[in-house]
C-alpha positions as CSV (number, residue, x, y, z in Angstrom):
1,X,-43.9,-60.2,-31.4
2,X,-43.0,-62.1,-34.2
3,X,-39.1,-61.4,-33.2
4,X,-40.0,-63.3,-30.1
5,X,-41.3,-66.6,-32.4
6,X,-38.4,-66.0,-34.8
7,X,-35.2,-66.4,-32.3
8,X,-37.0,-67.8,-29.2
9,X,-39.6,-69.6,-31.0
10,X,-34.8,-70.8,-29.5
11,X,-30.5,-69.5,-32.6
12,X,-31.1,-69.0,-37.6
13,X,-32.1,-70.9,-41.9
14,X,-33.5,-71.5,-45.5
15,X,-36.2,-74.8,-45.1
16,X,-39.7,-74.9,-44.7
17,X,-41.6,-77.4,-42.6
18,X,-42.8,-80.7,-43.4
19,X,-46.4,-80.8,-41.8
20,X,-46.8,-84.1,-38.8
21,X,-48.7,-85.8,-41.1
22,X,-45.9,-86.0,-44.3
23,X,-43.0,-88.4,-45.0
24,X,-41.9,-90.5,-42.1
25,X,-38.1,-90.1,-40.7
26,X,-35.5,-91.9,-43.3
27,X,-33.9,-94.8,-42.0
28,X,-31.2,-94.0,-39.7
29,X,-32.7,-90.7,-38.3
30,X,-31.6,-91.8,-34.8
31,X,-27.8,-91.2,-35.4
32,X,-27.7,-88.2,-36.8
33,X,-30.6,-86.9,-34.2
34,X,-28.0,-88.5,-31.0
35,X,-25.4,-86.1,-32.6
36,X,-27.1,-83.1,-32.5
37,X,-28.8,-83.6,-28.9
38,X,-25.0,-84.2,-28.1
39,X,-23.2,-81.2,-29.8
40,X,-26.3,-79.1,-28.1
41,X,-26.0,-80.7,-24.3
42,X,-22.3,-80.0,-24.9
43,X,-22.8,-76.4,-25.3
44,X,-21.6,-74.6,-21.9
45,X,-21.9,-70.5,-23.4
46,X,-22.0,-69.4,-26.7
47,X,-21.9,-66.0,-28.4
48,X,-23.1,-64.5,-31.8
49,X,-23.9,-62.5,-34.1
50,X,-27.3,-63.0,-36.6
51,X,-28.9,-61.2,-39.3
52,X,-33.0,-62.0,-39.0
53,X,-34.2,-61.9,-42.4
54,X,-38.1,-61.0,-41.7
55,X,-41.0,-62.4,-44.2
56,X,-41.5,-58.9,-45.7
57,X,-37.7,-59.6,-46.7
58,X,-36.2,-56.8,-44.0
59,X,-32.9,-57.6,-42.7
60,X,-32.1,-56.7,-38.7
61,X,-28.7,-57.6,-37.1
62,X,-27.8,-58.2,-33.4
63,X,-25.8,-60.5,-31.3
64,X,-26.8,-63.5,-29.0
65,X,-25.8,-64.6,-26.0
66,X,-26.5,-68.0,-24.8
67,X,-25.6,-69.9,-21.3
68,X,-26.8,-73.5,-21.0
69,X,-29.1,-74.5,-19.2
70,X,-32.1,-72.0,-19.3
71,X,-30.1,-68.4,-20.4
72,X,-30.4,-66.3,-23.8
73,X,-30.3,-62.7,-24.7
74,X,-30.8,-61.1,-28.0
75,X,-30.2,-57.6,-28.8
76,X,-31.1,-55.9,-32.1
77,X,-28.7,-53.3,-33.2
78,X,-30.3,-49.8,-33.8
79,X,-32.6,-48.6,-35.1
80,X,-34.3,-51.9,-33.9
81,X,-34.2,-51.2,-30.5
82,X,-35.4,-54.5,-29.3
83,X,-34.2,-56.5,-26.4
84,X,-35.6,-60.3,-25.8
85,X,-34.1,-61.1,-22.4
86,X,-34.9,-65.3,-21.4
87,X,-33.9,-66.3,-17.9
88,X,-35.3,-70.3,-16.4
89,X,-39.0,-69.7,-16.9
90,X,-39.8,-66.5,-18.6
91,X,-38.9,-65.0,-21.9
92,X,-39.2,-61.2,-21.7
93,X,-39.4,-58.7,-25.0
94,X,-38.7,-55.6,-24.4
95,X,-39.4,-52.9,-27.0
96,X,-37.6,-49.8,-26.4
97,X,-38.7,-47.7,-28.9
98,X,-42.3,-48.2,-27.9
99,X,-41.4,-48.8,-24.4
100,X,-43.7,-52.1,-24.3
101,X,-42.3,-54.7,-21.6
102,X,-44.4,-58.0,-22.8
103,X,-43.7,-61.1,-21.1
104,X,-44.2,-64.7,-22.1
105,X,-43.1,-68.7,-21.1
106,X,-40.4,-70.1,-22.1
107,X,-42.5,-73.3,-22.8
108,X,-44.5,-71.6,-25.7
109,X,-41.5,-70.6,-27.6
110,X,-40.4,-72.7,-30.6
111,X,-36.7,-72.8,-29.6
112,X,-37.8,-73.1,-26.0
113,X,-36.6,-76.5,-25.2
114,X,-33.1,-75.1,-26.2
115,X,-33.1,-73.9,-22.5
116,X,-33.8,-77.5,-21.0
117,X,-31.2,-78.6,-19.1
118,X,-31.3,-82.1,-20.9
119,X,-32.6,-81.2,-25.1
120,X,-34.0,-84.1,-26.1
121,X,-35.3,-83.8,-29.6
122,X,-38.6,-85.5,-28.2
123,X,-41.3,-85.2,-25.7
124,X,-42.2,-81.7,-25.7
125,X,-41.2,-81.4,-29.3
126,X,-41.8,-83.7,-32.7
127,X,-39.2,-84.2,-35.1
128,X,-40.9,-84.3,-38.3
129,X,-38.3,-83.9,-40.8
130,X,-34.3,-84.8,-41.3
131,X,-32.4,-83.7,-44.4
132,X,-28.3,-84.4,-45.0
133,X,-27.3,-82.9,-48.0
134,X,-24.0,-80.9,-48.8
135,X,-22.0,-81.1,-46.0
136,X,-25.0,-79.8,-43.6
137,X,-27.6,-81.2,-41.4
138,X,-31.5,-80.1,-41.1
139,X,-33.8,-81.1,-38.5
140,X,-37.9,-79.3,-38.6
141,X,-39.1,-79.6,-35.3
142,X,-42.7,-78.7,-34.1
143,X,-44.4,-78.6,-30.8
144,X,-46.0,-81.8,-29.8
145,X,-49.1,-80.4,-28.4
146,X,-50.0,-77.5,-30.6
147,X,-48.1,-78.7,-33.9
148,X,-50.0,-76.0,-35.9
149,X,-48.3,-73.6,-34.2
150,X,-45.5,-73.4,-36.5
151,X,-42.2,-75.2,-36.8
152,X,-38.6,-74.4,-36.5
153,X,-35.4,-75.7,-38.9
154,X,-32.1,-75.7,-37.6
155,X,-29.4,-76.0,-39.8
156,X,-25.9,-77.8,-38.9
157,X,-22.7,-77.8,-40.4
158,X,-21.3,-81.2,-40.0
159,X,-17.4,-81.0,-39.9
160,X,-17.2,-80.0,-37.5
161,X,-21.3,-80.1,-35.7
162,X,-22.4,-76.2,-35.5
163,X,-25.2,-74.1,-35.3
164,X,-25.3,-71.6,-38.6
165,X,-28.9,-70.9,-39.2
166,X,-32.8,-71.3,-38.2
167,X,-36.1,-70.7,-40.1
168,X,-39.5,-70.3,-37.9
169,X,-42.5,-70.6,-39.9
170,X,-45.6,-69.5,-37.7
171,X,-49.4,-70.6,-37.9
172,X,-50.0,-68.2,-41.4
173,X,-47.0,-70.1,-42.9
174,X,-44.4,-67.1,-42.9
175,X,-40.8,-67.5,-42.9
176,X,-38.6,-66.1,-40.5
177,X,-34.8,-66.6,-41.3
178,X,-31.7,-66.2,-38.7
179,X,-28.2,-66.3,-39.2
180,X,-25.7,-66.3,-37.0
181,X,-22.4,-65.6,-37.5
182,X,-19.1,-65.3,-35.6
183,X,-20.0,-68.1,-33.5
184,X,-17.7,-68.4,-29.9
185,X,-18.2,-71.1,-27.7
186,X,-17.0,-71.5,-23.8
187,X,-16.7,-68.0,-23.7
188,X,-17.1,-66.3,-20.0
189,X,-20.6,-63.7,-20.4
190,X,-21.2,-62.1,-17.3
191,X,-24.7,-63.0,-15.5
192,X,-25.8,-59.7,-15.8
193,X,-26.6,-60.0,-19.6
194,X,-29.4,-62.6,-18.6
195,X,-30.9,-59.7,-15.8
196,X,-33.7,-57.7,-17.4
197,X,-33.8,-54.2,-15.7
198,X,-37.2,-52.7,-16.2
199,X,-36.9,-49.4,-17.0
200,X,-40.0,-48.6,-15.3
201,X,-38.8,-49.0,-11.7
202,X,-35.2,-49.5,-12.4
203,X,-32.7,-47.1,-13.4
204,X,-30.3,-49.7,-14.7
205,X,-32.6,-50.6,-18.0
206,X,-32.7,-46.8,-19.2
207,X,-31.2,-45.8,-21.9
């Protein structure tokens, strides 16, 4: 389940968390944090690949698929085998290999909010630490209510604003890194790849 936490924990990075009660925000923290809510609302579809590096230092590849507001899909290329599938409310992991269908809420996902129709970088998550260094951008959110859940970094380029990487860092403290690469935004993706077929009573999700 860790995948789940890692890329819908919501796209992927090399920074740990600053805990709620560290530094406080440097001066100025609203701009930068306008420009990513902004780059993010403006994302209509977007398509990827990522390379998860895992805290025992595996590396897994897969693409994502991503249609604003409240659609992702990650697939893990073999031999993987895993399928995370998150439609409006419900984020569902599907391991093939194991044939395990688990199913969880959106809501108690770190990148959840991602599938908001309006991301705010507030309310239901806590910015607790903003870093611009080197041409990119770092934000460490955490989840307002349970904030020793874990946290999630995204990392921005700046010129122009993109997505390149996450890290999740769950409850124990372990690092989960995503990369994505090949980015391609406004892209068409067929509904379909946001349908989870269970294999159990639908042919369609057999392999």
């Amino acid at each position: 389940m860790r995948r789940v936490l890692a890329l819908l924990a919501a796209a992927a990075a090399l920074a740990l968390a600053a805990s709620p009660g560290g530094a406080a925000l440097p001066e100025g923290a609203s701009e930068p944090l306008a420009r990513v809510e902004a780059y993010l609302n403006g994302i209509d579809t977007m398509r990827s690949g990522f390379v998860q590096i895992n805290p025992d230092g595996a590396q897994v590849t897969g693409e994502l698929y991503y249609a604003r507001p409240d659609k992702m899909r990650l697939e893990y290329d073999p031999p993987s085998r895993i399928l995370i599938v998150a439609n409006k409310w419900q984020v569902i992991y599907h391991d093939r290999r194991l044939k395990q269908v688990s199913h969880l809420l959106t809501g108690s996902t770190p990148l959840g909010f991602l599938l908001d129709e309006d991301i705010e970088l507030g309310g239901d998550v806590t910015v607790t630490a903003l870093d611009e260094a080197e041409g990119e951008l770092r934000v460490t959110l955490v989840q307002t209510d349970e904030p020793g859940q874990g946290s999630i970094t995204l990392v921005f380029g700046e010129e122009p604003m993109q997505l390149r990487r996450w890290t999740v860092v769950d409850a124990q403290g372990l690092p989960t890194h995503v990369v994505l690469n090949g980015i391609e935004t406004g892209v068409p993706l067929d509904d379909e790849l946001f349908v989870f077929h269970n294999p159990r009573f639908d042919p369609r999700g057999r392999e």
